[in-house]
C-alpha positions as protocol buffer text, in pm:
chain_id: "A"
residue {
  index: 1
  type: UNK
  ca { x: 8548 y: -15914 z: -18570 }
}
residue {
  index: 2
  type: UNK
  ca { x: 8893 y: -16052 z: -18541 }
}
residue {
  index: 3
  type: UNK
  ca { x: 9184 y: -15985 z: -18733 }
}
residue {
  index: 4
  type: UNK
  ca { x: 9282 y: -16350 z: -18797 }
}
residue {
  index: 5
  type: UNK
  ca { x: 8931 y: -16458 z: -18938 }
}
residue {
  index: 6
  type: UNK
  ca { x: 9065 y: -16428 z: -19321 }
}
residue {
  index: 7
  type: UNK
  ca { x: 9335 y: -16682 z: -19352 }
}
residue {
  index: 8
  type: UNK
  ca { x: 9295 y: -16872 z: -19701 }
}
residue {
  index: 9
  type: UNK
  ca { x: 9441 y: -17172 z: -19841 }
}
residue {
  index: 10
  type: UNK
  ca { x: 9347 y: -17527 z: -19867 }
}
residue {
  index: 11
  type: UNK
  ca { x: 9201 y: -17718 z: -19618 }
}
residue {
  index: 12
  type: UNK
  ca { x: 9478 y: -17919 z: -19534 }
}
residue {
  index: 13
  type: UNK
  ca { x: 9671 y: -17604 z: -19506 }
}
residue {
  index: 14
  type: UNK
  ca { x: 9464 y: -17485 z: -19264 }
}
residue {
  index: 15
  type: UNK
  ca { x: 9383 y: -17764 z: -19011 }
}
residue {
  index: 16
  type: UNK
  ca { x: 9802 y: -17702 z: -18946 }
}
residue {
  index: 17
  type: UNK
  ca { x: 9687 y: -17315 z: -18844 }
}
residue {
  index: 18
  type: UNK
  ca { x: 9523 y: -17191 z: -18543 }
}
residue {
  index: 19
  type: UNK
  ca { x: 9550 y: -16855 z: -18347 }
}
residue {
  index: 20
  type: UNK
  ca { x: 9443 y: -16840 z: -17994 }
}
residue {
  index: 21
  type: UNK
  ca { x: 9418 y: -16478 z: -17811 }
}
residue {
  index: 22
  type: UNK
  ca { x: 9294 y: -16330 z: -17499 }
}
residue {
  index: 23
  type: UNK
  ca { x: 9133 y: -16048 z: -17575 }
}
residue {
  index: 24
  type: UNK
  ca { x: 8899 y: -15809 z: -17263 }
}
residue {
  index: 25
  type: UNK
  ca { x: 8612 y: -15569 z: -17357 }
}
residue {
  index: 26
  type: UNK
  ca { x: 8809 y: -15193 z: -17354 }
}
residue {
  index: 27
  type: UNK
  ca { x: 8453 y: -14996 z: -17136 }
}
residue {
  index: 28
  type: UNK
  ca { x: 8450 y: -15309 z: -16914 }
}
residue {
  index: 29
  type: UNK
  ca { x: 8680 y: -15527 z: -16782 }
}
residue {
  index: 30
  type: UNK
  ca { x: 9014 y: -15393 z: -16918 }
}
residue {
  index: 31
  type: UNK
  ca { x: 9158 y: -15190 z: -16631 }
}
residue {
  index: 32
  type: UNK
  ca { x: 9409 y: -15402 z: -16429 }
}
residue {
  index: 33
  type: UNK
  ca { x: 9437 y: -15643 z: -16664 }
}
residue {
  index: 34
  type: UNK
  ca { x: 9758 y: -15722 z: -16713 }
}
residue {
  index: 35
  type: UNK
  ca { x: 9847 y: -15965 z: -16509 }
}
residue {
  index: 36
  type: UNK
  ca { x: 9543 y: -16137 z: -16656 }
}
residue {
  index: 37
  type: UNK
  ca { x: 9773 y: -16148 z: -16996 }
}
residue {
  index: 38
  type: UNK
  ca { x: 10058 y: -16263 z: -16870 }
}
residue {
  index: 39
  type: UNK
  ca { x: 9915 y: -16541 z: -16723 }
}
residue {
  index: 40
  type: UNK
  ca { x: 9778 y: -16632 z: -17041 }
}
residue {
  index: 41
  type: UNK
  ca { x: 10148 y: -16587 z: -17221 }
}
residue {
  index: 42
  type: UNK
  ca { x: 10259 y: -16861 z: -16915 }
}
residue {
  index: 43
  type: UNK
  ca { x: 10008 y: -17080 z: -16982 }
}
residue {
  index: 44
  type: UNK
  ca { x: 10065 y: -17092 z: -17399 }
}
residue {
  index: 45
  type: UNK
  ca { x: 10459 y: -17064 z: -17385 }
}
residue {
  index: 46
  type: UNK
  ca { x: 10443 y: -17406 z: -17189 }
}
residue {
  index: 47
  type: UNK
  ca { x: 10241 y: -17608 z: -17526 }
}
residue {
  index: 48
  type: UNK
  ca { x: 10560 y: -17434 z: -17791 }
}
residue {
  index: 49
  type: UNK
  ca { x: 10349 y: -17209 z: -17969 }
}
residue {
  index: 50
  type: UNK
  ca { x: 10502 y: -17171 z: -18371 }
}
residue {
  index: 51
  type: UNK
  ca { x: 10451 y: -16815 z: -18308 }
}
residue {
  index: 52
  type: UNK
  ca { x: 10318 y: -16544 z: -18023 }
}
residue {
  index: 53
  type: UNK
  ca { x: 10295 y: -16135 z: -17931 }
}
residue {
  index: 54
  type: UNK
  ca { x: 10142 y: -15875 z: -17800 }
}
residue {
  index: 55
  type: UNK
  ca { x: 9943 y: -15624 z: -18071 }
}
residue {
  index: 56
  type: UNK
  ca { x: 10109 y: -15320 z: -17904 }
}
residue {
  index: 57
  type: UNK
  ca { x: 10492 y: -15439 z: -17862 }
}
residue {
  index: 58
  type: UNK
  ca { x: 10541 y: -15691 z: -18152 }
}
residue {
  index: 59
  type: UNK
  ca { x: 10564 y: -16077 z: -18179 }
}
residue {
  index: 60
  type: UNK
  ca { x: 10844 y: -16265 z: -18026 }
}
residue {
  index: 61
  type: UNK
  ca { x: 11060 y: -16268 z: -18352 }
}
residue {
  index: 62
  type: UNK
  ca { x: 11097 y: -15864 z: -18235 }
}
residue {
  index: 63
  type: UNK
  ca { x: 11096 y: -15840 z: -17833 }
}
residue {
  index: 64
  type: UNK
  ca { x: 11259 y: -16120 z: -17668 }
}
residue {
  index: 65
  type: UNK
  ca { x: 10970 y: -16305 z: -17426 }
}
residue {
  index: 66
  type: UNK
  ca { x: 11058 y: -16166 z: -17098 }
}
residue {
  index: 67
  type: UNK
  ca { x: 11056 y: -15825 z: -17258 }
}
residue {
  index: 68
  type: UNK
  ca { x: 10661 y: -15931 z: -17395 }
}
residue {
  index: 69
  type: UNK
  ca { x: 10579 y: -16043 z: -17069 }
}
residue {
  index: 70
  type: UNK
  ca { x: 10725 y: -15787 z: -16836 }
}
residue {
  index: 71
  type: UNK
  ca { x: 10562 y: -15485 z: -17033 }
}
residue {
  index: 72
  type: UNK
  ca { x: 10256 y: -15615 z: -17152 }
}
residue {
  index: 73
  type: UNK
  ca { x: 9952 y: -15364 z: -17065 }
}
residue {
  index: 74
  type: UNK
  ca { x: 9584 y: -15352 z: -16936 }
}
residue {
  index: 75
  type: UNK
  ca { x: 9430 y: -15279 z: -17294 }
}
residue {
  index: 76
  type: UNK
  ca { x: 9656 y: -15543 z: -17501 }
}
residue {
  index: 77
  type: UNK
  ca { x: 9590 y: -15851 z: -17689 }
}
residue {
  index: 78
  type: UNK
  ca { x: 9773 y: -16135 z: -17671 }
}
residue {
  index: 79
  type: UNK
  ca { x: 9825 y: -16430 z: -17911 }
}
residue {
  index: 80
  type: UNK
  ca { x: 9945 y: -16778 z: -17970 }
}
residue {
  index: 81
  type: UNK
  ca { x: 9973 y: -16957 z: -18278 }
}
residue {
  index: 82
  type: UNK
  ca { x: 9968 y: -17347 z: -18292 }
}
residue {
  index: 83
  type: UNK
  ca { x: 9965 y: -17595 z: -18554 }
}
residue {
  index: 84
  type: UNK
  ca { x: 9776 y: -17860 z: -18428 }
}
residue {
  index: 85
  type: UNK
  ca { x: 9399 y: -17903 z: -18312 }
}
residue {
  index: 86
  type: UNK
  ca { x: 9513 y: -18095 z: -18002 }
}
residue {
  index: 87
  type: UNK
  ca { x: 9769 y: -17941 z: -17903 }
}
residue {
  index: 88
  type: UNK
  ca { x: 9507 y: -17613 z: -17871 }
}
residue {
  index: 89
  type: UNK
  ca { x: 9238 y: -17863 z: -17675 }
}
residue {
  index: 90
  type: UNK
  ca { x: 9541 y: -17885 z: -17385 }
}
residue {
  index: 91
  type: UNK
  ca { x: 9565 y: -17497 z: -17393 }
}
residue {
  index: 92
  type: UNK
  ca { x: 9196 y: -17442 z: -17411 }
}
residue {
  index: 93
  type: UNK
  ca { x: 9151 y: -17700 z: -17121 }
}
residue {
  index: 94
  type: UNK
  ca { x: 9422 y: -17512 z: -16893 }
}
residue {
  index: 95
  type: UNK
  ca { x: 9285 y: -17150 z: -16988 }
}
residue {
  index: 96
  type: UNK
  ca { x: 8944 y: -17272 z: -16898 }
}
residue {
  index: 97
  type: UNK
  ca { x: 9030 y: -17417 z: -16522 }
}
residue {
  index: 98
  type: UNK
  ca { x: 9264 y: -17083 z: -16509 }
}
residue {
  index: 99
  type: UNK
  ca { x: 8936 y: -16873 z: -16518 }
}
residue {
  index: 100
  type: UNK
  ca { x: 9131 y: -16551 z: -16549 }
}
residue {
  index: 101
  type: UNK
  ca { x: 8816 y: -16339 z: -16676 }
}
residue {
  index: 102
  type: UNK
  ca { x: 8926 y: -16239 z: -17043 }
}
residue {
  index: 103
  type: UNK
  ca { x: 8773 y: -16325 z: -17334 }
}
residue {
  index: 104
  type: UNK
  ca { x: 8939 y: -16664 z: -17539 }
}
residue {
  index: 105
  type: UNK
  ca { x: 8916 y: -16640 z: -17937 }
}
residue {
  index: 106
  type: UNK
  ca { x: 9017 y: -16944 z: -18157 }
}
residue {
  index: 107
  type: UNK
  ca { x: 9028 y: -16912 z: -18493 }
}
residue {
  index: 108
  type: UNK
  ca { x: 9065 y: -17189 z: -18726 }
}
residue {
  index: 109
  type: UNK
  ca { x: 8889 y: -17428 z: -18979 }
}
residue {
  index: 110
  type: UNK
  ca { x: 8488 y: -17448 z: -18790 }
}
residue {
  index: 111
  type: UNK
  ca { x: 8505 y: -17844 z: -18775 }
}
residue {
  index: 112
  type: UNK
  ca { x: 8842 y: -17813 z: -18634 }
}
residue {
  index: 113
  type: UNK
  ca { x: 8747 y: -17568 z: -18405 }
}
residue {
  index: 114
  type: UNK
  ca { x: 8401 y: -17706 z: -18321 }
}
residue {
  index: 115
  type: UNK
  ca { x: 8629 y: -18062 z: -18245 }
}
residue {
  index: 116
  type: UNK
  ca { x: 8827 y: -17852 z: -17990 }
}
residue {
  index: 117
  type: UNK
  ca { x: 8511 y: -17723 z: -17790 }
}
residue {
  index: 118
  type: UNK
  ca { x: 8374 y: -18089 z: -17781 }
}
residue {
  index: 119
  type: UNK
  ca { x: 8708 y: -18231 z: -17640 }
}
residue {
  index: 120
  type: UNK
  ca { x: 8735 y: -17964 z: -17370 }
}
residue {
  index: 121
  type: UNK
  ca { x: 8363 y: -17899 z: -17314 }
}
residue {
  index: 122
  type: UNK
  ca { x: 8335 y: -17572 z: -17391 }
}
residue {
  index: 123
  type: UNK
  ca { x: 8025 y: -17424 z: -17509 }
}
residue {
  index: 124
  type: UNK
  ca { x: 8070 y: -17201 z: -17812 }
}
residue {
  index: 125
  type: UNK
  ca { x: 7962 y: -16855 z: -17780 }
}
residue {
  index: 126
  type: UNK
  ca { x: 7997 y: -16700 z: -18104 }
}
residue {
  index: 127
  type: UNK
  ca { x: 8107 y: -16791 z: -18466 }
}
residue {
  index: 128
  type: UNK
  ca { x: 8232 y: -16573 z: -18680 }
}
residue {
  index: 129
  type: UNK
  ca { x: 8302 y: -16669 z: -19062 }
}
residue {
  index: 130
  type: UNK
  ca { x: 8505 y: -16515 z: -19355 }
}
residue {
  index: 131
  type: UNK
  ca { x: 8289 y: -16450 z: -19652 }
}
residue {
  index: 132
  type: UNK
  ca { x: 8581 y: -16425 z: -19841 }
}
residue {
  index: 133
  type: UNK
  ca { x: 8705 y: -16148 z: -20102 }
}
residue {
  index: 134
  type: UNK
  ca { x: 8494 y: -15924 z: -20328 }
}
residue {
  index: 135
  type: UNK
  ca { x: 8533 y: -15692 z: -20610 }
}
residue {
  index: 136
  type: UNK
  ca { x: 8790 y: -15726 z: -20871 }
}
residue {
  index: 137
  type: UNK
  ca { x: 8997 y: -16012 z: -20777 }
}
residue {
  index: 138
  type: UNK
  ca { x: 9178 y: -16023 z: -21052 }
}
residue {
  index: 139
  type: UNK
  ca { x: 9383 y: -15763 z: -20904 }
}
residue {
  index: 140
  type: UNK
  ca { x: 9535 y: -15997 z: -20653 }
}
residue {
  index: 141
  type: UNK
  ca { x: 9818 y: -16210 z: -20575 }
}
residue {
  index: 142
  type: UNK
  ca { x: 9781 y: -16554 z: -20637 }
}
residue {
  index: 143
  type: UNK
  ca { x: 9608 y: -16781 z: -20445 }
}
residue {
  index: 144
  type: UNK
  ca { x: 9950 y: -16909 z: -20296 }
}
residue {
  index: 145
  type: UNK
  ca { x: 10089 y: -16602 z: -20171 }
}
residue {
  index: 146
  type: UNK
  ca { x: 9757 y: -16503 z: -20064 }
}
residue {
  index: 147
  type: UNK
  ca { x: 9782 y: -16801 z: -19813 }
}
residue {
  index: 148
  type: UNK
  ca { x: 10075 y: -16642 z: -19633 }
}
residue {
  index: 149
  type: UNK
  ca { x: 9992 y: -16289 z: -19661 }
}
residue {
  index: 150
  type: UNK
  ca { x: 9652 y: -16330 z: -19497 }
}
residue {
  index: 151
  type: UNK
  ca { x: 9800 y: -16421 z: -19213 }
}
residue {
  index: 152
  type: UNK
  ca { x: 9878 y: -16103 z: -19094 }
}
residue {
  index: 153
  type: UNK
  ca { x: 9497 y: -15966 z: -19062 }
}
residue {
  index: 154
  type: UNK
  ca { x: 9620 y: -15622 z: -19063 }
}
residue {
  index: 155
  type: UNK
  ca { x: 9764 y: -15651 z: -19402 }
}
residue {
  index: 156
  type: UNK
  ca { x: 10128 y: -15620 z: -19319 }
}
residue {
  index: 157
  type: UNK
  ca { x: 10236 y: -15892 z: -19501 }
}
residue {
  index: 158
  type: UNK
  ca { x: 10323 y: -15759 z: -19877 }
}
residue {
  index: 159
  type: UNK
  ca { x: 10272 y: -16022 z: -20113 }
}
residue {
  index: 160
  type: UNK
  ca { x: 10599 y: -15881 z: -20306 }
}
residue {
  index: 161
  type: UNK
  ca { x: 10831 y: -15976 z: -20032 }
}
residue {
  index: 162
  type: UNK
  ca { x: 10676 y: -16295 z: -20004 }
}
residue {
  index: 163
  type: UNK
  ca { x: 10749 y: -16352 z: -20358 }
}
residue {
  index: 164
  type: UNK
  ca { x: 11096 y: -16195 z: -20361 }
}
residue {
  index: 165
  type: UNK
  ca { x: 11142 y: -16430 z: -20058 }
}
residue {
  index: 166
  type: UNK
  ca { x: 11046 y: -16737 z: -20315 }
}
residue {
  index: 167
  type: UNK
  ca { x: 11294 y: -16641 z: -20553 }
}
residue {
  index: 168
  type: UNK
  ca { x: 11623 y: -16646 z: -20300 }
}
residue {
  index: 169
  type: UNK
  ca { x: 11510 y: -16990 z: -20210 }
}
residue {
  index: 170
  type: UNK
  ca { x: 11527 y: -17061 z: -20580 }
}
residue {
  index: 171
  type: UNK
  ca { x: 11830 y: -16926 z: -20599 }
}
residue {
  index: 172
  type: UNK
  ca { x: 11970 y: -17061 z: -20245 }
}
residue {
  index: 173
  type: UNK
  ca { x: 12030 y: -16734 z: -20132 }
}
residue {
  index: 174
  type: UNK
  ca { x: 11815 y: -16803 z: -19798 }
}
residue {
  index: 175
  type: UNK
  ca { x: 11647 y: -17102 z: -19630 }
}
residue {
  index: 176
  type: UNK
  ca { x: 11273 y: -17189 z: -19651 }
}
residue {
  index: 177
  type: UNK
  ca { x: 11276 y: -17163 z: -19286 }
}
residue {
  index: 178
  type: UNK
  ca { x: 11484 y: -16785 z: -19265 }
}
residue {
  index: 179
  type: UNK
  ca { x: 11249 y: -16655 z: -19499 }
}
residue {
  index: 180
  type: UNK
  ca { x: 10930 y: -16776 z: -19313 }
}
residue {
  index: 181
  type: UNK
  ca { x: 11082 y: -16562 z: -18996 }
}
residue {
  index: 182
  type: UNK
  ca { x: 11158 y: -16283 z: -19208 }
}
residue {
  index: 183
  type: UNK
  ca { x: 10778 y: -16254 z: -19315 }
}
residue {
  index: 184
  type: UNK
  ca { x: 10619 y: -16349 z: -19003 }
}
residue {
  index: 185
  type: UNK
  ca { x: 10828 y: -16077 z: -18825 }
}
residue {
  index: 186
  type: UNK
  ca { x: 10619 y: -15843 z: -18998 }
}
residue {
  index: 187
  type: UNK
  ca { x: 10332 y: -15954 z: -18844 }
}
residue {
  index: 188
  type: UNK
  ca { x: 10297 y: -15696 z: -18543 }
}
residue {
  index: 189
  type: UNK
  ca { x: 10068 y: -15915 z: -18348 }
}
residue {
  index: 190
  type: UNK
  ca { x: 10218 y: -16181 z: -18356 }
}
residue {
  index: 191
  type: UNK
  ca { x: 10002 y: -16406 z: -18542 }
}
residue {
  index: 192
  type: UNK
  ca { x: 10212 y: -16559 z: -18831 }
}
residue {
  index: 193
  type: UNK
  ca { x: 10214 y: -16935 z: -18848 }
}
residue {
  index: 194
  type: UNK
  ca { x: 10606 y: -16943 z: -18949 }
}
residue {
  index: 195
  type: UNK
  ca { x: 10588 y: -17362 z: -18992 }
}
residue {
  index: 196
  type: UNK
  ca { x: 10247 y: -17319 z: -19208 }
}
residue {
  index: 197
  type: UNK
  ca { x: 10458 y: -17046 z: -19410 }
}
residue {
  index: 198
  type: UNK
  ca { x: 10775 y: -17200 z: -19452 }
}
residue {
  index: 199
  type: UNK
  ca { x: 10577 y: -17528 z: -19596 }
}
residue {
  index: 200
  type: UNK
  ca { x: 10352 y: -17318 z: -19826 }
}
residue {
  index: 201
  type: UNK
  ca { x: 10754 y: -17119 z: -19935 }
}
residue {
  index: 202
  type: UNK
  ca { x: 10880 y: -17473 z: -20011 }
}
residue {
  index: 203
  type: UNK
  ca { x: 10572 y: -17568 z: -20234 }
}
residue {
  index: 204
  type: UNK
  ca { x: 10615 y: -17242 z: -20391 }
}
residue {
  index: 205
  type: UNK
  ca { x: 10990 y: -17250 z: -20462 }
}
residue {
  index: 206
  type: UNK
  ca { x: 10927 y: -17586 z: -20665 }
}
residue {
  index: 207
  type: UNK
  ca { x: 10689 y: -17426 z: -20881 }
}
């Protein structure tokens, strides 16, 4: 299951969110890999991802790309986050005719992602779908942060910074745009759509 399969928020929100990753199988096909990932960090870098990293050495709001790319390992994953559906059919397309052997994982909205797969004629091999949260919900955040915090799948988001980060843009003690960074570099992987979070700050800050 991946980590980035829980994003909430409306749906508009999320057609401006997708997360693509190169991921191999750890008993199979992982050994001498690398080279495998940083082909796939060449190939995304060139489309402007809003955001990208490496689960074992950070996103690129922590390790300057060169760094990412020179010391990325065998047993890694690597991600890209985009904000638009076509701008991920171009990547798809070029990751497809690259045919580097790892496994390609989009997550987004399933019409948006099901439009990509048409466009680039790509047969879908799996779907996987969030069934949401359970239990006694009334114990969390509101909807609103929720929307940012679930962006970090691991949970290293906290929903109080993201709402001490609303208040300074209140106040004008930092930019919308700052304070997206700030809580996207906090995302290990890498996986924080800072453009979707900096939008969803602003609509929060008027509130």
């Amino acid at each position: 299951m991946t980590h980035t399969l829980h994003r909430r928020g409306t749906e508009e929100s999320l057609k401006t969110d997708f997360v693509v990753f190169a991921i191999t199988a750890q008993s199979v096909n992982a050994k001498g890999m690398s080279p495998v990932f940083k082909k796939f960090f060449d190939i995304v870098k060139k489309y402007n991802p809003d955001n990208m990293g490496d689960m074992r050495q950070g996103s690129v709001l922590s390790v300057d790309y060169s760094t990412l790319v020179d010391n990325v390992q065998d047993n890694t994953i690597a991600h890209a986050v985009f904000n638009d559906a076509d701008t991920v059919a171009k990547v798809v397309r070029e990751l497809k005719e690259a045919d580097t052997g790892a496994s390609i994982v989009i997550s987004g909205l399933r019409s948006e992602t099901a439009r990509i797969a048409n466009a680039t004629n790509v047969e879908l091999h799996t779907q996987e779908v969030s069934l949401g949260i359970h239990g006694k919900t009334e114990k969390l955040p509101s909807e609103k942060v929720l929307a940012i915090t679930t962006m970090c799948g691991h949970g290293m988001i906290a929903s109080r910074l993201v709402e001490t980060m609303v208040e300074k843009i209140k106040k004008g003690k930092i930019t919308a745009h700052k304070a997206a960074m700030e809580i996207a570099r906090q995302c290990t992987c890498g996986v924080g759509n800072i453009k979707r979070t900096e939008s969803l700050l602003r609509e929060m800050a008027t509130m």
